[in-house]
N, C-alpha and C positions, 0 to 999 in steps of 0.2 A: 704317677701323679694322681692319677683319678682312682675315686674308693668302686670297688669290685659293687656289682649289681643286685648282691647280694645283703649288702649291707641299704639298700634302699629299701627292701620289700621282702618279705619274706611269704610263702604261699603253700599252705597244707597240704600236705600230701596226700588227703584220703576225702571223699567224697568233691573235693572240687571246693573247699569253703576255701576263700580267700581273709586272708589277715596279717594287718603290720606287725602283729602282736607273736612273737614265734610261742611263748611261754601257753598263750589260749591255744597254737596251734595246733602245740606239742598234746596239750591237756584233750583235746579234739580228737589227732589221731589215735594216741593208746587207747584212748575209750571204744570209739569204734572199733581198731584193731581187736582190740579184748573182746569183744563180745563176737565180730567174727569167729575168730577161734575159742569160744563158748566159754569164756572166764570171766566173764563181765566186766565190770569197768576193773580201770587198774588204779592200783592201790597208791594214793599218794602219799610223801614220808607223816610220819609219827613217831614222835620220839618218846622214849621210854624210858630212859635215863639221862636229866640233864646234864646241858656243858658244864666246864669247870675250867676256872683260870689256873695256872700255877708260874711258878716263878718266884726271884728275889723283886722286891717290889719298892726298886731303890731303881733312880735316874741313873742309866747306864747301862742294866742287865736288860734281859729279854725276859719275857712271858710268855706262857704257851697257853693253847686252849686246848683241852679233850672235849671233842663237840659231843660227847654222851654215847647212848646207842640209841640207832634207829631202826624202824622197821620201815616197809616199801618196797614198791617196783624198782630194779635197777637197773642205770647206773643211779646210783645217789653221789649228787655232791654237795659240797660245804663251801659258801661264803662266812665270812667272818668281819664284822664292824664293829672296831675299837672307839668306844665314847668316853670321854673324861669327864666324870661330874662332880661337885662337889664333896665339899665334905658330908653334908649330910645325904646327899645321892642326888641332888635335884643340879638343873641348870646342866641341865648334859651336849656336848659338843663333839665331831669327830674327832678324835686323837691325832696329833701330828707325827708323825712321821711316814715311809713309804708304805705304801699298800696297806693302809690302817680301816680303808675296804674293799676289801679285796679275796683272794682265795686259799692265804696264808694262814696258817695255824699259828703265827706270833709275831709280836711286835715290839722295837727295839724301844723302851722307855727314854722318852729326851725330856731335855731341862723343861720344857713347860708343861710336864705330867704332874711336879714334883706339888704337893700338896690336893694333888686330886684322887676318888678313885674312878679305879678304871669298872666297866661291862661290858661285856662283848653278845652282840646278837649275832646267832649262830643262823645260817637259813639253809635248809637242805630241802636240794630240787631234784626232783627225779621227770620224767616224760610228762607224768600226772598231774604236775603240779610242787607248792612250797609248801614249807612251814618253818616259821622262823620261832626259836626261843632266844631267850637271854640270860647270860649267866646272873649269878648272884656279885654284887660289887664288892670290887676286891677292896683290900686294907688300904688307906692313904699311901701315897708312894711318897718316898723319902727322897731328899735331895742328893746329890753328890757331893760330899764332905768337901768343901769350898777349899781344904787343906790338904786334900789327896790328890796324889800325881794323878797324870790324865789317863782317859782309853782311849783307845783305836780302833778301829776295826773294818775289813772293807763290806759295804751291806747289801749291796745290789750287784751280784755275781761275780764272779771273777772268770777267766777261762777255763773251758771243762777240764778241772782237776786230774781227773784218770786217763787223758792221750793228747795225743798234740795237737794244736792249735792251723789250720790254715789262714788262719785271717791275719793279714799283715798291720793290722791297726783295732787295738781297742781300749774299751773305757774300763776305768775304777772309779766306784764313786766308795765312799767310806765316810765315816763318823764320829766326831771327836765329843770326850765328855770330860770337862773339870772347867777349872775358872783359869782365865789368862790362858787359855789355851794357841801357841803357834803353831803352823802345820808347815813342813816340809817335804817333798814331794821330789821322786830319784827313780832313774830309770836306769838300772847296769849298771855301767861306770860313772855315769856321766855326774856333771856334779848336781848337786839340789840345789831346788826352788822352791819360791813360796809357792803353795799351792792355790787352785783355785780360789775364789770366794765361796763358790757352787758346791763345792767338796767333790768335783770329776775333775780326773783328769785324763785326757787322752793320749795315747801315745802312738805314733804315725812310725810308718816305711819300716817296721821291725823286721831284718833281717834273719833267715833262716835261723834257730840253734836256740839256746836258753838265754832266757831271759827275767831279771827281776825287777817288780815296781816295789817300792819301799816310801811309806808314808810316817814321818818320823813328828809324834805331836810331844810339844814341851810346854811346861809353864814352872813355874817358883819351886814348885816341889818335885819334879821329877822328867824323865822321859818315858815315853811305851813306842810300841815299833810296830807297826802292819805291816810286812811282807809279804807278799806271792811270789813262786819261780813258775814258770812253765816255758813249754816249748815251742818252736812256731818253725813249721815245715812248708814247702812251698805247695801248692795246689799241686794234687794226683792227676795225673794224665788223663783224658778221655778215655774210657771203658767203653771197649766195640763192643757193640751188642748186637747176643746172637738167642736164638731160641734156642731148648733143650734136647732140640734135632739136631743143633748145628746150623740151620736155615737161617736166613738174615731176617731182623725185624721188620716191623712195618716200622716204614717208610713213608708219610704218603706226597704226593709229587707234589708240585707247585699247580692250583688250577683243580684241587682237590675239592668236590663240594662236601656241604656239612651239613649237621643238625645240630644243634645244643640246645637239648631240655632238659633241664633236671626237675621239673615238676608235670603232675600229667593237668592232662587239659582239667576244665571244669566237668564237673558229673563222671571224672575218671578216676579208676585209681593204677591205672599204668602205663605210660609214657607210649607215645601212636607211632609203631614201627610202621606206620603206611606211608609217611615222607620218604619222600624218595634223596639218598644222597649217598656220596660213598664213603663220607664217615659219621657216624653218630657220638656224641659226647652227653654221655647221660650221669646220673649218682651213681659212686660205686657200691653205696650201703644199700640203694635201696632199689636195687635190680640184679634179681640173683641171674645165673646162670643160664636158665629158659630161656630170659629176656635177651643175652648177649648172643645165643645159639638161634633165635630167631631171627636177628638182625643180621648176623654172619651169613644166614642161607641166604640172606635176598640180595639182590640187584640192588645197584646203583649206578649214577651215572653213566658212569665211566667203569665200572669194575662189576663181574662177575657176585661177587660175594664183599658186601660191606663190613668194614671193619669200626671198631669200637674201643673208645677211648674209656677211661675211669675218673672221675669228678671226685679228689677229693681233698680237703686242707690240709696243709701242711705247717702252715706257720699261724695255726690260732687253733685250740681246743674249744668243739661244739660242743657243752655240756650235757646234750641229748642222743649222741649220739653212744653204741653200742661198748665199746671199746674207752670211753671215758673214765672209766676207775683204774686202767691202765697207765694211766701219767702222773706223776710226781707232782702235786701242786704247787710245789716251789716252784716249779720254773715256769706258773704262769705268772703275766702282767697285768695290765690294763686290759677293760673291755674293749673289744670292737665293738668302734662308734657306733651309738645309739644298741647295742646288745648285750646286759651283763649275764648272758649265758653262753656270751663265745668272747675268751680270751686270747692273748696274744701271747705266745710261747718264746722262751728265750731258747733263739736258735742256735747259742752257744756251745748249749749243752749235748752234746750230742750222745754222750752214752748213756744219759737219761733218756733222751726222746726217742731213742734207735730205733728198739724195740716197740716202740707204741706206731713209730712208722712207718719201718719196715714190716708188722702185722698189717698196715693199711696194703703196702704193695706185695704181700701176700696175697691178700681177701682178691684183691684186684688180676690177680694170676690164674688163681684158682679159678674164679667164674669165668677165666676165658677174654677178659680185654687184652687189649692191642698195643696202648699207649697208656698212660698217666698226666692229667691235668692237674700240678697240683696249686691248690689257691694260695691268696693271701702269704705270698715269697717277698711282699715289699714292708717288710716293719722295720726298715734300718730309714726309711720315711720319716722324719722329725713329726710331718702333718698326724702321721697314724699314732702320735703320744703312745707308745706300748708298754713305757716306761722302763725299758730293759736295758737301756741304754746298749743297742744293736746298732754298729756299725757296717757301713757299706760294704768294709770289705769283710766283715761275718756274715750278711746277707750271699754276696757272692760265694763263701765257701760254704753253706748251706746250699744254695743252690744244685752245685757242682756235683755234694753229696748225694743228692737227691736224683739228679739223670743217672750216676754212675751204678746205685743202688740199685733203680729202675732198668739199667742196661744188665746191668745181673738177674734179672730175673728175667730177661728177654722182652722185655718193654719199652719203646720211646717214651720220651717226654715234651711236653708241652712247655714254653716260657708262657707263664703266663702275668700280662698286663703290670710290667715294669722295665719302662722304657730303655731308660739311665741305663741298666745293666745289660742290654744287649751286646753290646761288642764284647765283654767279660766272659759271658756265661754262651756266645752262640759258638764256641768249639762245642760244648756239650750237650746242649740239647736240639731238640731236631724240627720241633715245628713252634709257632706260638700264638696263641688264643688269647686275644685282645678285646677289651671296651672302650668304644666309643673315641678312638684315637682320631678320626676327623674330627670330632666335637670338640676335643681339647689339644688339636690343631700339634697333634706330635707321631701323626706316622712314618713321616720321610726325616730322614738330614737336612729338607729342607724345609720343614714346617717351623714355623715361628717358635716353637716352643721346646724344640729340639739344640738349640745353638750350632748345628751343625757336626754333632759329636755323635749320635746316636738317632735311630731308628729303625722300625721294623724292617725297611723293604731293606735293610743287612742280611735280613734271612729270603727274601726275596734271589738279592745277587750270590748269596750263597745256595742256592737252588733247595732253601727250603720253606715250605706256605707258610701264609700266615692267614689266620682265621680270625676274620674279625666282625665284632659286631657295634649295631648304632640303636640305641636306645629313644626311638621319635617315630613317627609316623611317617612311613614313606610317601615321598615327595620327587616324580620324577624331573622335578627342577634344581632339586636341591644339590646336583651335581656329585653328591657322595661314589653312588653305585657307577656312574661316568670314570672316577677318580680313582676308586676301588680297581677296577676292569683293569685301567691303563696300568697300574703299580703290579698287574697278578694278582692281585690279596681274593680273599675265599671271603668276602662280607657280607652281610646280610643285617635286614630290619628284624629286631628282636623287641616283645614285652618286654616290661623288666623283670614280671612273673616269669621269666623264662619256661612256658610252656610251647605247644608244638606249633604255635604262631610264629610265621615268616615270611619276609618277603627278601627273598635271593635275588642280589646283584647280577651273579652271573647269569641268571634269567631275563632281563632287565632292556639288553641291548636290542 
């Protein structure tokens, strides 16, 4: 329910400057960084060859952009904002259709382009900083022949094409172009319907095996046919995870204490191994190896040697981070709210994103963590608009994928802070990292906001922690850390800055 803490404040990683602003952050850190390492500042894009639209320029067809060449610090990426202006070029508006600003390199022309042209501003961001150009405006777009049979086509993903499907229920949305157009709408056998108004339609409880949606659009002159087949497998079994010894993973018990910082203090630039606890949960990017093999020699609580978890997203791409030229822009969506340099990833796709994130639970091996936290696993959330149209139950087999990937490489995983899917997803993962779940009164089965159907202390009675934290000032009236204690939960007062500031419940009593 509640947006991750991340998304309230964001906080520089390099001399302690604090800012809402990630994009001044980012522009902060590389500079400093660069000059640490004698390179001076770093280079922000310039482009050297402008964009260019192409396409047929008729209501119906699509249009591409070639954003030009750039030079820059990498990763460089591309936004793209389709405007329709008049004929003579003036009186210019967003474009309608999806993602017409967004991270897409084309845009499906609809009936209300038709007598306009289109421009597209191209913006490439790299650590440094932007630079937006704009293409030259294209030719008036034509309409669709009022006398030609219709199109079809589905526009906003379909199931990943290349392997099967775990998610027992998902969306088509698709797009119809002529005049008099009817839409018809068929799942397998079954007979057709009208279709939505919305142009989605969803389709529930699909059992194991193949399956076809077919959108059938008609008017005076003709028919056209949108088809998908694919396949839908039931969810792969729990993956025991073992380390590359054979040795069992970490584990860590119920009554487990913590840390979670992913930013270093003020006037710091590396997160304070001198808290004491016996797990730490820090960034995975930006704590190499030393950092992990420090925290590993010390003491904690309760343990000889602390262990350390890997911070890092899973279901939204940070445009700033290392590894960002490695994902296929299609499959982003919407910003995450209030940030248009971290989007929302269609978790559908999985043989697109594999790669880009199993290299994350690579990096996360290699330097020697323990476990995996991965963020932002709730976009099948109507409130987070990702516009991917992600279902619940592609949310859950995304999940699934993710402890199982992590349990091959000898790592737990964390659920992190999505309530609703606990009883689905706590076969596979082993602990979970929470915000602010007394605040928004959904920690037990029997919190208001639960209906009785889900919550954390599930992983409680199934003897695994839950690590949570409350974003306020501690208050030792406020009965939280009293309530925490009694349920087991591992909570604590956190900034939002998540830096080495805390005040632990279990210290409390």
């Amino acid at each position: 329910m509640n947006m991750s803490c991340k998304g309230i404040i964001r906080v520089c990683r390099v001399c302690g400057e604090y800012t809402s602003s990630l994009v001044k952050c980012a522009v902060f850190a590389a500079a400093v960084l660069g000059l640490i390492a004698g390179q001076g500042f770093a280079a922000t894009p310039a482009n050297k060859v402008p964009p260019a639209v192409s396409g047929t320029f008729q209501v119906g067809s699509w249009i591409t952009v070639d954003p030009g060449q750039w030079t820059g610090d990498h990763p460089i990426t591309f936004a793209y904002k389709y405007q329709t202006c008049s004929a003579a070029g003036g009186t210019c508006q967003l474009a309608p259709g999806l993602f017409a600003n967004g991270s897409r390199a084309g845009l499906l022309l609809l009936a209300a382009t038709a007598g306009k042209r289109i421009k597209v501003t191209v913006t490439a961001t790299n650590p440094a900083g932007k630079k937006a150009v704009t293409t030259q405006l294209t030719p008036a777009i034509t309409a669709y022949p009022n006398t030609a049979p219709p199109l079809i086509e589905f526009i906003n993903g379909v199931p990943d094409p290349t392997e099967p499907s775990h998610s027992s229920k998902t969306t088509f949305q698709f797009q119809a172009t002529g005049a008099g157009v009817s839409l018809r709408c068929q799942i397998d056998s079954k007979a057709a319907t009208a279709c939505p108004a919305n142009n989605k339609i969803t389709y529930s409880n699909l059992t194991p095996g193949s399956h076809t949606a077919k959108v059938t659009a008609t008017n005076t002159f003709g028919t056209a046919v949108a088809s998908y087949t694919w396949t839908v497998e039931p969810l792969p079994r729990p993956l025991a995870c073992l380390r590359d010894d054979g040795s069992s993973c970490y584990q860590p018990p119920v009554g487990t204490t913590w840390q979670w910082q992913l930013n270093p203090d003020a006037k710091q630039t590396t997160i304070n191994t001198a808290v004491v606890a016996d797990m730490f949960d820090i960034d995975g990017y930006d704590n190499d190896a030393n950092v992990i093999a420090i925290l590993r020699a010390l003491p904690g609580d309760h343990v000889s040697s602390r262990s350390v978890t890997c911070y890092v997203t899973a279901g939204t791409l940070e445009n700033w981070r290392p590894d960002t030229e490695a994902l296929n822009p299609d499959v982003l969506g919407n910003p995450y709210s209030g940030f248009t340099d971290e989007r929302w990833i269609d978790v559908r796709q999985i043989s697109q994103i594999r790669p880009w994130l199993e290299g994350k639970m690579d990096m996360c091996k290699a330097k020697g963590f323990d476990a995996i936290e991965f963020d932002n696993v709730d976009g099948w959330q109507p409130d987070n608009n990702t516009g991917l149209n992600i279902t619940a139950e592609d949310e859950i087999a995304f999940i699934v994928y993710l402890a199982n990937a992590a349990h091959a490489r000898g790592m737990t995983m964390a659920h992190k802070s999505n309530v609703e899917q606990v009883p689905a997803v706590l076969p596979y993962v082993d602990f979970a990292v929470v915000e602010e779940c007394f605040a928004y009164k959904e920690c037990t089965r029997a919190d208001p906001n639960t209906d009785g159907q889900y919550g954390y202390d599930d992983f409680i009675h199934a003897g695994k922690p839950v690590f949570e934290v409350e974003y306020k000032k501690y208050n030792p009236s406020n009965n939280v850390c009293a309530r925490a204690n009694a349920l087991g939960f591992s909570s604590m007062y956190k900034r939002v800055a998540l830096d080495s500031y805390r005040v632990p419940c279990w210290r409390t009593n």
